[in-house]
N, C-alpha and C positions, 0 to 999 in steps of 0.2 A: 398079473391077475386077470381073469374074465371079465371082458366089462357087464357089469352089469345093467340089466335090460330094465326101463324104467317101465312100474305098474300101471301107468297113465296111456289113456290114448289120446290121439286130439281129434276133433269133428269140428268141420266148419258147419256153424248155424246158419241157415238156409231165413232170409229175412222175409215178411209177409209184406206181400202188396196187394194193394187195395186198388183193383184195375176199372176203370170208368168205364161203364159200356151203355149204348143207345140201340134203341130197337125201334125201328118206325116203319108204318106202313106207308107208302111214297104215294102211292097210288103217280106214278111217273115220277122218276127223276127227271126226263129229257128237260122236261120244262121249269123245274126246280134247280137246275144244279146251282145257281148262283144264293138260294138259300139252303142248299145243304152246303156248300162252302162254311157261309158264315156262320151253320148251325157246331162245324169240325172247331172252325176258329173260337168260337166262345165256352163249346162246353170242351173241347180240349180233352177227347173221351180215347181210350185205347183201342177199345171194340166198338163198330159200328156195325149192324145188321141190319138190312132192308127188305122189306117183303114188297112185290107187284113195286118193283125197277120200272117194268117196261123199257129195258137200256137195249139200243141195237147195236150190231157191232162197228155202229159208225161213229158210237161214244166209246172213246178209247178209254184206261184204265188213267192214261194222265189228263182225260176231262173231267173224270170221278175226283182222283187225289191228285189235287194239282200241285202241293207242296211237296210230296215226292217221299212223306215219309211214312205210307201205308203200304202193305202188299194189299191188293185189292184181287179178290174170289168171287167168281159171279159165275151165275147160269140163268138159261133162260130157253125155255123149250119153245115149239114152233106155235105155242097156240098165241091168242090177243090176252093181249095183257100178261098178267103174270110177273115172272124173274125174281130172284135172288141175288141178294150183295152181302159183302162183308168185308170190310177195309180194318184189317188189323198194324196196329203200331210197330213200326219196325223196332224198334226197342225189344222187342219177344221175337222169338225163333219160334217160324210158323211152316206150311209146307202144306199145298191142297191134297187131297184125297180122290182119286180119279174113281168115280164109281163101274162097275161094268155097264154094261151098254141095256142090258134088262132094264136098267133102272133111268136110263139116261132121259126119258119121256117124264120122270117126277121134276117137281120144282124144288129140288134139293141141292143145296153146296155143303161141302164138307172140308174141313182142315182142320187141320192138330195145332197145339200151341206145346211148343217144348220148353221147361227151365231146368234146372241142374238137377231137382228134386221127383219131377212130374211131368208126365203130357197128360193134356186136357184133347179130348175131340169135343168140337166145337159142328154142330149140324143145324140149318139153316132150312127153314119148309117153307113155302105157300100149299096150300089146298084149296082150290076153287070153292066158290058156294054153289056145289052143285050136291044136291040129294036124291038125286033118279038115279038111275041104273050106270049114267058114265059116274055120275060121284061116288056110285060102288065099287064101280071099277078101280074105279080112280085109289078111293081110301083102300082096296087092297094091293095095291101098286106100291104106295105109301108106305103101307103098312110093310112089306116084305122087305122094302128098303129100308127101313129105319131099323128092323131086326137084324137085318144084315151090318149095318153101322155099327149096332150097339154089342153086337155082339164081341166083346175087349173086356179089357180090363183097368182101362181109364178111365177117368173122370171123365163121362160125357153132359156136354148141356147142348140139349136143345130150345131154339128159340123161334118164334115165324107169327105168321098168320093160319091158325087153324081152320077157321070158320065153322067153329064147334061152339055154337052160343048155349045148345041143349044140357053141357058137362054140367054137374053140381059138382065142385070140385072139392068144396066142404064133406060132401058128404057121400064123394066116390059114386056118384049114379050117372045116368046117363039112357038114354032111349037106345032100343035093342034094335037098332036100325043096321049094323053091319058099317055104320060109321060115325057117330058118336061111341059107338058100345066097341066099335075095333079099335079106335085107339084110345081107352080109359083103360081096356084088358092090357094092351100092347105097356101102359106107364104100369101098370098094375105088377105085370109078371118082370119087369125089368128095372123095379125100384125107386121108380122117377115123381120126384114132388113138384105140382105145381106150384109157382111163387106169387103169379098176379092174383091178388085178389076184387078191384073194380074193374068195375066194365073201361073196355076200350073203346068201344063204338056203341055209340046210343046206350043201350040198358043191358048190353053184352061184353062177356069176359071173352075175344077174339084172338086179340094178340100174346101168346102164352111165352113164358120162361120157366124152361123142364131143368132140373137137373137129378143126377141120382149119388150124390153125395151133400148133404145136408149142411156140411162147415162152407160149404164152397158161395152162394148167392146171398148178398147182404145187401140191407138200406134199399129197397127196389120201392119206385116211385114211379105215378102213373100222371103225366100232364100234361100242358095243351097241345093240340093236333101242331103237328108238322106244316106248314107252310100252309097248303089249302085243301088239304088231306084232311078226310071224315072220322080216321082215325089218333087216338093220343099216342102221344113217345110214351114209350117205356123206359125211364133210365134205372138203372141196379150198380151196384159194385159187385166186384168179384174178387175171393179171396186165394190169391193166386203165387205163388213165389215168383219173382222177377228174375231170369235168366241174368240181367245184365248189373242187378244189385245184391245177388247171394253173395254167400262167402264173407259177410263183412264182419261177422263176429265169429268168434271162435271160444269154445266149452271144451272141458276135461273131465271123462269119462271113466272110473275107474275100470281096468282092464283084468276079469275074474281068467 
């Protein structure tokens, strides 16, 4: 006889993790790293994001993570101050994004997070507090790069230092200045919910966490400044499938 072909299928169930992640504005690492160490050691986070590094390239990536168990993504254009960091946990399968060279003068990093179910693009900004003519410049600089980013079909989160204290984020407003008003249109047309709701610095919401998937940012807390930084850590969870802990259960689907 035919063997017969059993009705059932099997899917492995893909498990939810709850990823720690830290967002701070350094205002310098050069002269912090010995408290961004033990800030890695205690809170034990999987993502870490920094805005205005100021890291030269005379701080190696194993000065940054010295335990050796981060991919560390950094950039840092030619001007004073500034820079971008992201030290993601090797436990997740990560990979940078090399952006074209139009863009390479923005204070942006970019990289993906892969698990068996999902990539997440993960993008990373500083924006000077500049509102004349270079900060127009500047925000539409920004501005094109970030479209160009987002332009996928991933789950993107963006995270930084905006220095957009003008946004009503409650209530979608913003001054028609060409940059408050270009990037509230820019989350506007590409679906992106702001999650911080208090000020980061003084009586301003500064340091922002974007994403455009609604299930994905949980539990995000705003609290004290970073070492000797004017700005608060940001910390969030994020609801992520873990590449290295899927697959641990398994469901039966009937097969029509």
């Amino acid at each position: 006889m035919p063997a017969v072909s059993s009705p059932w299928v099997t899917f492995k169930a893909n498990r939810v993790d709850l990823t720690r992640c830290v967002l701070i504005n350094a205002r310098s690492l050069r002269n912090k790293l010995s408290d961004f160490h033990a800030l890695l050691s205690v809170t034990q986070p999987g993502l870490v994001f920094v805005t205005e590094s100021w890291l030269e390239e005379s701080i190696t990536d194993g000065m940054i993570g010295p335990s050796g168990s981060f991919a560390v993504y950094r950039h840092r254009t030619v001007r004073v101050g500034g820079g971008v960091l992201a030290l993601v946990s090797k436990q997740y399968n990560s990979y940078r994004l090399v952006l074209p060279n139009q863009f390479l003068l923005a204070e942006v990093e970019c990289f993906e997070l892969v698990t068996d179910f999902s990539t997440y693009r993960f993008i990373i900004v500083y924006r000077p507090p500049d509102f004349n003519a270079i900060g127009r410049d500047y925000a539409k600089r920004l501005h094109d790069c970030l479209r160009y980013l987002c332009d996928t079909r991933h789950t993107v989160i963006i995270v930084g230092d905006l220095n957009l204290p003008n946004i009503n984020w409650t209530d979608a407003e913003a001054p028609d200045d060409n940059i408050h008003s270009l990037f509230l249109k820019f989350c506007s047309d590409y679906g992106f919910e702001q999650y911080v709701t208090e000020p980061t610095r003084d009586s301003h919401v500064l340091d922002l966490v974007l994403c455009n998937d609604p299930y994905v940012v949980s539990k995000l807390e705003v609290t004290e400044p970073f070492s000797n930084s004017d700005h608060c850590v940001v910390k969030f969870d994020l609801v992520l499938t873990s590449h290295a802990h899927s697959g641990n259960a398994t469901s039966y689907v009937y097969d029509f």
